[in-house]
N, C-alpha and C positions, 0 to 999 in steps of 0.2 A: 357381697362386696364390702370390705372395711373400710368404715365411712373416712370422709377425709378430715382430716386435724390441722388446726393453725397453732403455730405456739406465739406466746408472748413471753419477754422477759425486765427486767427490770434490775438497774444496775443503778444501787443507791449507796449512800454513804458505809451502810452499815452490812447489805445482803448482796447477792446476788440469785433473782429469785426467779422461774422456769414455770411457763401454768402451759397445759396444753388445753385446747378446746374441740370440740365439734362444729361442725358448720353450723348447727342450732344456739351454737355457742354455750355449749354444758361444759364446763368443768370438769375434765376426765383426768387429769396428772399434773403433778403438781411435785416441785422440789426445790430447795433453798440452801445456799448456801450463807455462811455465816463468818464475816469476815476472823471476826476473834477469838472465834471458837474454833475457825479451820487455819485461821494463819496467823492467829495474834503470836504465838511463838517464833513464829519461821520470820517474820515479817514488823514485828514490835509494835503492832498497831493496836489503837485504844477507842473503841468506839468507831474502828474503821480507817481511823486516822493517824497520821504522824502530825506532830506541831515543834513550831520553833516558837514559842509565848512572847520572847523576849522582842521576834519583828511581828507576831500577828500571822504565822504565816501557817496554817490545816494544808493538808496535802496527802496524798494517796499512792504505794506504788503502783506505778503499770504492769507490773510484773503480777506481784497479787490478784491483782482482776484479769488476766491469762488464766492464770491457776486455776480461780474461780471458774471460768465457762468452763474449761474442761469436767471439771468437778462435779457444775451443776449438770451438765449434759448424760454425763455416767452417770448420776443420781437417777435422772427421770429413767434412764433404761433403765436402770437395777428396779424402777420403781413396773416397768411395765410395759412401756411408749416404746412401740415400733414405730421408729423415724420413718422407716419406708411412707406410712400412710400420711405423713405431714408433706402437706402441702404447699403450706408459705409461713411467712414468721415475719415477726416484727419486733421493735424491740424499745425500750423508753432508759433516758439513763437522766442524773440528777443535774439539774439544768446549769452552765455557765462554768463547767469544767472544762481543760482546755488537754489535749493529749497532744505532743508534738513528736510526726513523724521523720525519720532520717532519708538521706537518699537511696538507703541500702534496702528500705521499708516494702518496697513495689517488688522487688525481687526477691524478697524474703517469703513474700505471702504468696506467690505465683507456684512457689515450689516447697512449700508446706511436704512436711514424711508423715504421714499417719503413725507411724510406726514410732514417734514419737513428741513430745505434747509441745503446746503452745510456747510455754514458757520458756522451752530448751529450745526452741526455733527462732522467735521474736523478743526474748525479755535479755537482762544481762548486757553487761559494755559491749557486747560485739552485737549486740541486734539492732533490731528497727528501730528505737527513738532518739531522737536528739535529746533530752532530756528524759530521765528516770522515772520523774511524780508529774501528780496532775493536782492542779489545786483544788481543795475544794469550796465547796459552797459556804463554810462558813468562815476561809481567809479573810484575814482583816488587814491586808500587807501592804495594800494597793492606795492609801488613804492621796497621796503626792498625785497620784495619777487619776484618780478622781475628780479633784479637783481643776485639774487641767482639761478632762473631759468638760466639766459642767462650766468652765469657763468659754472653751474653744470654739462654741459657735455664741453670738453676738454674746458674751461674757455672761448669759443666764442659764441656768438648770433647764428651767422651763422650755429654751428652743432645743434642747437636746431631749428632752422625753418629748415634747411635739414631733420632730423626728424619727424616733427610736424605739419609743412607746415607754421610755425608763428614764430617768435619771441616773445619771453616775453611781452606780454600786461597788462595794470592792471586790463583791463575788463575779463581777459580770467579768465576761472573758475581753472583752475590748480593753480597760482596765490591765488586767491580767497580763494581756500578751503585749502592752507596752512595759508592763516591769519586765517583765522574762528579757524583751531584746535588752536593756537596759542592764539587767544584772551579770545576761547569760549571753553577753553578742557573740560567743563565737558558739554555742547551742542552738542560736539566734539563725544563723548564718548555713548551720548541719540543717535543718530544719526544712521537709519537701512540703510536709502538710501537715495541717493543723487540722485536728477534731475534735469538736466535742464530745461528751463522751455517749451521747447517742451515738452519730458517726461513728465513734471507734469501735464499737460494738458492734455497729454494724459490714462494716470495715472487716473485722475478722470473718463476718461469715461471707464476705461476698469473696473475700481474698482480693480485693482493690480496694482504693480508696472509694468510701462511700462520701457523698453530695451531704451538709448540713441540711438539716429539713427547715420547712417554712416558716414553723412554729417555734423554733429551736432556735432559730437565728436570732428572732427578737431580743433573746435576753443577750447579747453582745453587747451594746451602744454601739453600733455598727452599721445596724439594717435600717435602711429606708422604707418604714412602712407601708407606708401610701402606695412610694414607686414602686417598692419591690426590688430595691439595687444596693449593692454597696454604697456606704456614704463616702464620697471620694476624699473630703475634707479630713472625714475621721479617718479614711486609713490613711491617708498622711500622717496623723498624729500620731497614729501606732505606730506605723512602718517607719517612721522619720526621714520618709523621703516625698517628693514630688511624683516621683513614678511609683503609680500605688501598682503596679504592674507585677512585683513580685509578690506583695500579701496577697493580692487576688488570687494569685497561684498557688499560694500556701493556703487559703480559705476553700477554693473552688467557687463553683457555681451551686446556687441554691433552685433547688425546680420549685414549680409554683404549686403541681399539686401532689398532695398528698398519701393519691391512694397508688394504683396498681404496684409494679416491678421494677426495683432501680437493677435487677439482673438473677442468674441463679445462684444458686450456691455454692462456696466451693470445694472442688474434688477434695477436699482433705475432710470432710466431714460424710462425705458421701461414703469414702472407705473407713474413716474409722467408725461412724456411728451408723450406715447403713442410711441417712437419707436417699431420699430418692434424687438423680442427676437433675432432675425437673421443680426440685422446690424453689420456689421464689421469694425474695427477699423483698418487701417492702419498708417502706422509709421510716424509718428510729425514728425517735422525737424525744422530747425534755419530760421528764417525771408529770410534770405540774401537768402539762399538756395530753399526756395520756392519762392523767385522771380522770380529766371530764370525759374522756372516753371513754369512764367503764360503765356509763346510764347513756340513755339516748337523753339529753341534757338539752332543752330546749334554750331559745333566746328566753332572758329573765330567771330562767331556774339556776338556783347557789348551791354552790357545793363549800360546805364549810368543814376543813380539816380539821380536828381538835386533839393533835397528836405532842407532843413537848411543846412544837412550834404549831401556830394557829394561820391557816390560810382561806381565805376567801377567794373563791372563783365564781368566775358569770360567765356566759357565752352569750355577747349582742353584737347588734347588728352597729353599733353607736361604736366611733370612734373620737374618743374621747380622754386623751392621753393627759396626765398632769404629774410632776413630780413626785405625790405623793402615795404613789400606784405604778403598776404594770401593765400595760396591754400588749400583746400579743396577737398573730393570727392566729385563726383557728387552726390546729393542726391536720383536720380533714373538710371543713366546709369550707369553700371560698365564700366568701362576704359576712362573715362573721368571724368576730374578734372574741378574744378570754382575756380578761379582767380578771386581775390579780391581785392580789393584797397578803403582804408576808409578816408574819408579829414572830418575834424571838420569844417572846415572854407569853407561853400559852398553856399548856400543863403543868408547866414545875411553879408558875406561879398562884395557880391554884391549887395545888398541892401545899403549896407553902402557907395560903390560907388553913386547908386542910390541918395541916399538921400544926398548928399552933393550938385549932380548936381541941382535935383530941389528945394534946400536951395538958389541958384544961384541968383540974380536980372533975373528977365524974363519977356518978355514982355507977355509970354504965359500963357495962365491958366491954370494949371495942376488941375489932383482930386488926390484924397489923395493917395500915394504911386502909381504913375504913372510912367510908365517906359520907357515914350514918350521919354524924354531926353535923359535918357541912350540909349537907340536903338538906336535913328538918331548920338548921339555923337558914339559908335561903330561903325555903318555905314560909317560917313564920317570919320574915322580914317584907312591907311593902314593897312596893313595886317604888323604885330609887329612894326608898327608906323612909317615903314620908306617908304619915297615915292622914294627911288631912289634903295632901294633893300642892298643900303652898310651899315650901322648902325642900330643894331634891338636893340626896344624898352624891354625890360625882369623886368617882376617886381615878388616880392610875399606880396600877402597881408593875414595878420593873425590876423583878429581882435579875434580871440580864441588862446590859443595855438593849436599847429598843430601836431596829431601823427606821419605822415612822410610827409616831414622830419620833426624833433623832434627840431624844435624853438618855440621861445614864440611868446607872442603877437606882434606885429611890421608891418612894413609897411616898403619894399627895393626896388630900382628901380636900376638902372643899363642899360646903353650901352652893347654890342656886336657887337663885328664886326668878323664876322663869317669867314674872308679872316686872321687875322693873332689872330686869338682865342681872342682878348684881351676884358676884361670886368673893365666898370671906374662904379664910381657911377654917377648918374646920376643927373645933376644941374639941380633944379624947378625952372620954369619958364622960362628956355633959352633950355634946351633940350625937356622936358618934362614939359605938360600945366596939372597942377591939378585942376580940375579933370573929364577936360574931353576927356586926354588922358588914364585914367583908365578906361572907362568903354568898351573897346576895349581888354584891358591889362587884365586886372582881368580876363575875359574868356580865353582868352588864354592862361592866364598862368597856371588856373584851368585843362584846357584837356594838354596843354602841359606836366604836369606830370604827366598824365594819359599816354600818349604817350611815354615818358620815361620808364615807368616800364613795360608797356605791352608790347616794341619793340619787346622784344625777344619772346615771342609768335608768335607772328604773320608773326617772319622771319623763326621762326624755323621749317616749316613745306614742306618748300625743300632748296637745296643746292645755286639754282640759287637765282639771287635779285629780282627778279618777277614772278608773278603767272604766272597761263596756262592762264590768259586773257589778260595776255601783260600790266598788270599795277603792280604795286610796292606791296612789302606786308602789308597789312593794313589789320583792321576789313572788314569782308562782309558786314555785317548790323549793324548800330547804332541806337539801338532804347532807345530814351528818353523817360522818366516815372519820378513823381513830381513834385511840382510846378513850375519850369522853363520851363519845356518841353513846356509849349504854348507862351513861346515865340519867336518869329520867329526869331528873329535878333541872340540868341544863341544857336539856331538850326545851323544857318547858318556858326558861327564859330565853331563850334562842327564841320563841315563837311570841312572848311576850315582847321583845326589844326589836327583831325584824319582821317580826308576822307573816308573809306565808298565804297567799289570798287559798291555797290547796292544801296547806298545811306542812309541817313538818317530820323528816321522814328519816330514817336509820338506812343506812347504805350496808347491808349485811354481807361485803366478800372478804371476809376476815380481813386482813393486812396485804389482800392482791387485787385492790382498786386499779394501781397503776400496771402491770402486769395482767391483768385483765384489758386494759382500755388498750394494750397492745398487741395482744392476740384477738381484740375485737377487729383492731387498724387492721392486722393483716386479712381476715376473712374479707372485710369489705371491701378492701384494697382489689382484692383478686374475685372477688362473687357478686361486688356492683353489678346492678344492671344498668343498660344502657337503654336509650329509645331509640327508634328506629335512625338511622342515619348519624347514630353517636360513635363514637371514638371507640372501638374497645380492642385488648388489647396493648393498655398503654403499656410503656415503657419508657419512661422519662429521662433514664440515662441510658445511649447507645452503650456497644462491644467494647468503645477506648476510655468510657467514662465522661463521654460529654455528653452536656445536657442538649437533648434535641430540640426543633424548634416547637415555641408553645402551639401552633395548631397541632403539635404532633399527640403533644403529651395534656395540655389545659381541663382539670376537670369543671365541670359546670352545670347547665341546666340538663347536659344531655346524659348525665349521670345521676345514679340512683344515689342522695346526700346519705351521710352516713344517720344520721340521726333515722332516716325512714328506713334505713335497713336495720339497723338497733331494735329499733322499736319492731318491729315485725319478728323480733326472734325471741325477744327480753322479755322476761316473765320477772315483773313488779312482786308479783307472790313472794319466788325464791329470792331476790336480792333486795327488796325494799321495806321498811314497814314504815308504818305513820306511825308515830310518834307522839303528836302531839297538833292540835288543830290549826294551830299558826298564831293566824290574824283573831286580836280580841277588838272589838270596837271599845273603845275609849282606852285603852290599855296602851294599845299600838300609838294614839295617838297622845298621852301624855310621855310618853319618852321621844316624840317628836316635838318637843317643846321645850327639850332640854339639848336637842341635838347643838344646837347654837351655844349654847353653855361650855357642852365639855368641851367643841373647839377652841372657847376663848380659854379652855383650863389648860390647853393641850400647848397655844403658843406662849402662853403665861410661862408655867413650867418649862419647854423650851424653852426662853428668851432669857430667864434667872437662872437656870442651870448654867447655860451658855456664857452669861459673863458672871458666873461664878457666886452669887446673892443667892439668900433662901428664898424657894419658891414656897 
């Protein structure tokens, strides 16, 4: 009998990327598309994107990501993957995109022709959307309406990520779909429903409109955490009206849980790629959020991306929201949140270190973008530059602007002496050697604010300053994933600046972490076990796409959590390696004595940027 297959996919800026799995969850197929390689011609796009520079405004056609599924789906056949044996799918798209559907949309997908493809059925002025493009994540167009966000509840930021788990971003879709009515009312007005771009993804395979996921909602400024509801307040602000009655409509309903079947698949894939009439679709969710899904990712264990952009994630049980961070639900546990943290400035500003060193006179031969230099200069650099332990080295470098903290582009370096607080700027060439006292500095300074904002996580979980294993509160496990991760030299400051009570670990599924943690969503979704007298079964959106009631659908204690069915199939062998040991005692704890430092370097910097004075 041929075993059963979950696929997962992953619909990001740049890819669009197809992994199939076994129910043991092994990696069996595997196909990608490539925005600019398959459609930067047809499509003019540059790194995936279209931009208008002059408003701020990244964006993405609808059309091209049509293209895309059919493309990547022909892929995995050509590559091998009888559909028949796929069971359920899942799918993850890049968080806080917004797709806007028309009213011709529902009846467009009802009567799909196999006979021919997505884009000639749903894309072009006569199809499904009210609008073309979908923004994307790194618009910056929205600045007016962010600001009316972070005013609109008691005039602070702060009661809006207490709410929301965010602060006003200008990627975020709540943001977003107040400029769209505003720019675009009568697009505004054609408009049945709105999806992100999980949803819309998902959307196409069900051939109805798919339900935003739990996890996915959070990055709006939209969702009521806590409650689990629309903020009615804020979609008055979006909707610009009193009767939030119609954005509700345009949004739908969010189901609370995560795992089983929002329905099957639909007839148009069954005949043109041969799935079976019985595969089940489970709930899409946001890129970020099916990352942590590709480890069984306990509360306190980080997952640190080190890809252009640098992201920190945690999965706790602490609800703990502040402007300066993300929180989120968990995309498959109830009672636990993900904890986020997004830095612009993450490989290319290490590179930038990088490449000055080996611009250097050298007697050595480098090959092209080697990171020989930088490593050994890290290496023989202390730990925050100082070799007698009294004066630390603190710099930030932002060759981007930087969303937190919120300075521009620049480069500050800066003394600490951590015995009477005081911080000078720091004189080149007599304190500080550029630049091959940055390439020590720039990692550190990188996880140092990582470490800053996650502190309180990682204390908050008992009263005392140290665990039951007799060490400090820190992450469990740090495991790295993205291009950085295979280097060893900032593994090893990773574990000197955050420590790791279990150590520090390489996340090895090439560049299909997130696309993995979706074909993992779907196997669990539909292979949970239940205990006796459990729910199973589910189906969280009936036959007309309404969400049932939560006795019907609620997962819980009477459900197998995804983390213990991960860990029951996941072999740490094939996807993980240690790296590096973590936690050094005294190590770990002299950059906790600077943590205090580089925050007051962090609002310094803010504060003189801000009205315009040298920081």
């Amino acid at each position: 009998m041929a075993p059963r297959l979950f696929l997962g996919f992953d619909l990001s800026t740049q890819q669009l990327k197809g992994v199939a799995v076994r129910s043991d969850l092994k990696l069996v197929y595997e196909a990608v598309v490539d925005f600019d390689h398959d459609f930067g011609a047809k499509y003019g796009v540059e790194k995936g994107v279209l931009s208008h520079p002059e408003r701020g405004e990244i964006f993405a056609p609808n059309s091209m990501w049509l293209e895309a599924l059919d493309l990547v789906l022909q892929r995995l056949k050509d590559n091998g993957l009888d559909f028949a044996q796929v069971a359920g799918l899942s799918g993850a798209g890049m968080q806080h995109g917004t797709v806007f559907w028309n009213y011709k949309a529902q009846t467009l997908l009802d009567s799909l022709d196999p006979k021919k493809s997505l884009v000639e059925q749903l894309g072009g002025d006569t199809g499904a959307f009210a609008h073309p493009n979908s923004p994307n994540w790194q618009d910056a167009s929205t600045q007016a309406q962010c600001n009316a966000f972070d005013k609109f509840l008691d005039g602070e930021e702060e009661a809006l990520a207490n709410i929301t788990g965010s602060k006003a971003h200008h990627r975020f879709s709540g943001p977003q779909i107040l400029r769209y009515r505003r720019m675009f009312p009568q697009d505004y007005t054609s408009t049945a429903r709105i999806s992100l771009v999980s949803s819309f993804l998902a959307t196409l395979f069900l051939g109805r409109f798919a339900p935003i996921d739990i996890s996915d909602a959070c990055g709006m400024n939209l969702w009521q955490i806590k409650r689990g509801e629309w903020h009615e307040d804020l979609l008055e602000l979006t909707g610009g009206s009193s009767d939030t009655s119609e954005l509700k409509a345009k949004l739908g309903e969010v189901p609370e849980d995560g795992g089983g079947s929002i329905g099957k698949i639909s007839p148009y894939y069954v005949r043109k790629y041969g799935f079976s009439p019985d595969c089940n679709i489970a709930p899409f969710t946001g890129d970020n959020p099916s990352t942590i899904l590709a480890l069984p990712l306990r509360a306190s264990d980080a997952i640190v991306s080190l890809g252009t952009s640098t992201t920190f994630l945690m999965s706790t049980p602490q609800y703990k929201p502040d402007p300066s961070y993300h929180f989120m639900n968990h995309p498959a546990t109830s009672g636990l949140y993900m904890f986020m943290l997004c830095y612009k400035n993450g490989g290319l500003a290490r590179e930038h270190v990088r490449d000055a060193l080996n611009n250097m006179p050298s007697s050595q031969p480098l090959t092209a973008n080697s990171w020989d230099l930088f490593n050994s200069a890290a290496l023989s650099t202390p730990p925050l530059g100082s070799s007698d332990g009294s004066t630390s080295k603190i710099g930030l470098y932002f060759p981007r602007h930087e969303i937190v903290p919120n300075i521009p582009p620049g480069t500050w370096r800066y003394l600490y002496d951590p015995t009477t607080k005081s911080l000078t700027p720091a004189s080149l060439g007599k304190d500080w050697q550029v630049p091959q006292d940055d390439a020590r500095l720039i990692v550190e300074s990188q996880f140092l604010s990582c470490r800053l904002r996650a502190k309180a996580l990682v204390t908050s979980t008992a009263s005392a300053s140290k665990s039951a294993s007799g060490l400090p509160y820190q992450p469990r496990r740090i495991y790295l994933a993205g291009g950085g991760s295979v280097n060893p030299t900032i593994a090893r400051i990773c574990g000197d600046v955050l420590g790791g009570t279990e150590g520090v670990y390489r996340l090895d599924v090439g560049g299909n972490a997130c696309a993995l943690g979706s074909a993992y969503k779907a196997a669990w979704a539909l292979e949970r076990k239940l205990t006796p007298g459990g729910r199973n079964n589910y189906t969280g959106i009936d036959d007309e796409g309404r969400q049932k009631k939560k006795g019907e659908f609620r997962g819980g204690e009477d459900t197998e959590s995804f983390e213990d069915f991960v860990s029951a199939r996941w072999s740490e062998e094939d996807f993980a390696k240690k790296v590096d040991i973590g936690y050094r005692k005294g190590v770990w704890e002299a950059y906790g004595e600077v943590v205090d430092g580089f925050e007051t370097m962090e609002k310094l910097v803010e504060k003189e940027t801000r009205n315009g004075t040298k920081a």
